[in-house]
Backbone as CSV, one residue per row, in Angstrom:
resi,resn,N_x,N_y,N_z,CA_x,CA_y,CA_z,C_x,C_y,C_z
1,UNK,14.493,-49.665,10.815,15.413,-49.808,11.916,14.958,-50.962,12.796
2,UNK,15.983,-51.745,13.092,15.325,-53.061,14.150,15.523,-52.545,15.596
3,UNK,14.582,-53.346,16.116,14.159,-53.050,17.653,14.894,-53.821,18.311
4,UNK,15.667,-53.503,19.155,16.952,-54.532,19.700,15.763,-54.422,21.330
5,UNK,14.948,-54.101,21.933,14.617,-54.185,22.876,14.676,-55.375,23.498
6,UNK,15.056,-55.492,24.535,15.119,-57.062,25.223,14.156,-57.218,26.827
7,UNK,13.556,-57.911,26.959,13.011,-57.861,28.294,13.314,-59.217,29.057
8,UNK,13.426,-58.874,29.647,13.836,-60.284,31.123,12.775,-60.747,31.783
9,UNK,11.848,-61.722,32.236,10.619,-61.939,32.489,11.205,-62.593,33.835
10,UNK,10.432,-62.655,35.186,9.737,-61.468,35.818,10.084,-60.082,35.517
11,UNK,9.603,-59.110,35.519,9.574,-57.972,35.814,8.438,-57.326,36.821
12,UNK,9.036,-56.409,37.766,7.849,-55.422,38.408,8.575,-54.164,38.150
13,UNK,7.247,-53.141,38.794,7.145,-52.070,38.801,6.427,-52.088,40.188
14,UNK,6.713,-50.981,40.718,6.232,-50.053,42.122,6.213,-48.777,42.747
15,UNK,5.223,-47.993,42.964,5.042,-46.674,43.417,3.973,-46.307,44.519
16,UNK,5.028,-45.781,45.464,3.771,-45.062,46.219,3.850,-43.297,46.842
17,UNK,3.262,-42.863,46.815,2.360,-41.464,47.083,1.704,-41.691,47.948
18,UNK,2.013,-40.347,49.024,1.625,-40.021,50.435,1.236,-38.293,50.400
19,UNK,-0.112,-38.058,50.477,-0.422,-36.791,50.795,-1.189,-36.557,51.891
20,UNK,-1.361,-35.471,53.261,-1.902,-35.476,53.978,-1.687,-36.617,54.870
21,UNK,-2.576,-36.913,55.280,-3.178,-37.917,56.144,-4.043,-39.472,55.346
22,UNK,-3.412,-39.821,54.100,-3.318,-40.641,53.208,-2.418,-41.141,52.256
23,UNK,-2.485,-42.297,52.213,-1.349,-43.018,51.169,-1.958,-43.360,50.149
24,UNK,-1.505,-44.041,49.185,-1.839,-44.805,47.822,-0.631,-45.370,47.430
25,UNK,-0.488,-46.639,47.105,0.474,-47.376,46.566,0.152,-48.907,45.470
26,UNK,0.910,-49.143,44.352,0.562,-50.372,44.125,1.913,-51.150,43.579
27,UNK,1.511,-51.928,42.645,2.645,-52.835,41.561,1.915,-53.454,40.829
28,UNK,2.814,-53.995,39.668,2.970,-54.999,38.826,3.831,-55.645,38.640
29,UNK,3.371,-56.870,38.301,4.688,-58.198,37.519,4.019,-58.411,36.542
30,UNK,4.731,-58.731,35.459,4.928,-59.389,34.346,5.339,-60.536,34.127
31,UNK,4.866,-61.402,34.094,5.448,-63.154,34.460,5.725,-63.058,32.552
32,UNK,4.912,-62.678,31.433,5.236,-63.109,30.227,4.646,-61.697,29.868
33,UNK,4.791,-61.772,28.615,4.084,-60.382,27.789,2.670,-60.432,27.525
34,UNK,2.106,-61.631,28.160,0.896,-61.799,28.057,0.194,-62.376,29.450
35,UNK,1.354,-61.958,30.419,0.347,-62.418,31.747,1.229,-61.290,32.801
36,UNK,0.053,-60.343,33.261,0.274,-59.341,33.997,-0.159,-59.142,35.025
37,UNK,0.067,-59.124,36.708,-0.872,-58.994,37.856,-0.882,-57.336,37.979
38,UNK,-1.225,-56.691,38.437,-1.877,-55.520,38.595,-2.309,-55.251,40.406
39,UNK,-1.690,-54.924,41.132,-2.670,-54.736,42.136,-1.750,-52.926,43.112
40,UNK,-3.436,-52.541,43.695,-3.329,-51.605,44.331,-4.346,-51.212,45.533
41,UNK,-3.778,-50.713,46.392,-4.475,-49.809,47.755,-4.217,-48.535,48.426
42,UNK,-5.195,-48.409,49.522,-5.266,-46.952,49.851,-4.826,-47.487,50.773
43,UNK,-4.642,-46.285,51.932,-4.470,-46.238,53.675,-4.487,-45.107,53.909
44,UNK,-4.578,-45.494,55.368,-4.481,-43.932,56.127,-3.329,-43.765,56.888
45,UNK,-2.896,-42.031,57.127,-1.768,-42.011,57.950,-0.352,-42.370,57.241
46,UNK,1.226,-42.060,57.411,1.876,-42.565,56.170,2.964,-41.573,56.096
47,UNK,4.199,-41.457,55.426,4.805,-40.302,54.399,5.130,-41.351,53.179
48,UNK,5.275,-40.467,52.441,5.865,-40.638,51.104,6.565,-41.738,51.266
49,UNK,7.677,-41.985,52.139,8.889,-43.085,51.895,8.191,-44.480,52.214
50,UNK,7.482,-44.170,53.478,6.258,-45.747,53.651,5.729,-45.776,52.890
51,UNK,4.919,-45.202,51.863,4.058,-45.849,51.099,4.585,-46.141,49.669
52,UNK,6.166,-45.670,49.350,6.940,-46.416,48.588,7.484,-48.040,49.264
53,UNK,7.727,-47.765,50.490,8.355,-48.905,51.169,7.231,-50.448,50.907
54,UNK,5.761,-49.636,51.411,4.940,-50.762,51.633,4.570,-50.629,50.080
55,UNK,4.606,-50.695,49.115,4.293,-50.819,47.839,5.403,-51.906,47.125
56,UNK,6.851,-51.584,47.465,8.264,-52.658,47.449,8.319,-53.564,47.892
57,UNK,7.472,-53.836,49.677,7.116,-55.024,50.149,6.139,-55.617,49.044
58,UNK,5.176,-55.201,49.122,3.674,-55.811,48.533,4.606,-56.828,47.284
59,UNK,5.329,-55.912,46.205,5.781,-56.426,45.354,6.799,-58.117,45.404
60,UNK,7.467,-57.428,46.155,8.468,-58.870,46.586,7.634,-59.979,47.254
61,UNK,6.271,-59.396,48.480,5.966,-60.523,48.548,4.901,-61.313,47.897
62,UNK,4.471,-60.691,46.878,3.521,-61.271,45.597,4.546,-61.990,44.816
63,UNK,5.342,-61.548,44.323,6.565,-62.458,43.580,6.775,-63.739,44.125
64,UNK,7.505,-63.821,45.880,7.573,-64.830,46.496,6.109,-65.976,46.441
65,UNK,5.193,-64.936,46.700,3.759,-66.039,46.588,3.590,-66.586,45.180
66,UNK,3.909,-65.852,43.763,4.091,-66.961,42.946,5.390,-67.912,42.375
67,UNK,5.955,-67.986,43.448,6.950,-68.923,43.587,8.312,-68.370,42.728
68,UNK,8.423,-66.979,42.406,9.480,-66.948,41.215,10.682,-66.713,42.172
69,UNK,12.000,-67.421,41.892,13.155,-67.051,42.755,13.869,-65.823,41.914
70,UNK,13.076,-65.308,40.686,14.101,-63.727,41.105,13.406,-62.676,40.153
71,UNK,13.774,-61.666,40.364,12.690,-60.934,39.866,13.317,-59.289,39.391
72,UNK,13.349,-58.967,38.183,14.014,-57.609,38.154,12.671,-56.383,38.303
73,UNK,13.351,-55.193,38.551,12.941,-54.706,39.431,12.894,-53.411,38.684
C-alpha cells in the first residue's frame, strides 16, 4: 500500500500543563525532516490556559526569530 502522507514544512507543535502552583510548557518546529528545534520550560504560578497560551507565544515567536513568514500549526 503507498503512503500518500504529505507534510508542509514549517511545522510546530505546542503544549502546556498547569498543576498547582506550577506550569510546564514547550514546542517544536520542523524547518525539514531533518532539522528540528525542540525547546521547553518550567514556571511558577499559572492555569492550564496560560501555560498553553505562553507555550503558542514561545512558538510563533521562535518561528518569527527564524525568519519563516508562515508556519502550520
Amino acid at each position: 500500500m503507498k503512503n500518500d502522507l504529505h507534510f508542509s514544512y514549517p511545522m510546530g507543535f505546542f503544549d502546556g500543563a498547569a498543576q498547582g502552583n506550577k506550569y510546564a510548557c514547550g514546542f517544536w518546529i520542523a524547518i525539514s525532516a531533518y532539522l528540528i528545534y525542540r525547546m521547553h520550560w518550567k514556571g511558577d504560578g499559572g492555569t492550564n490556559t496560560e501555560a498553553e497560551a505562553i507555550a503558542l507565544w514561545g512558538l510563533l515567536w521562535f518561528n518569527s526569530f527564524l525568519g519563516n513568514p508562515k508556519l502550520h500549526i
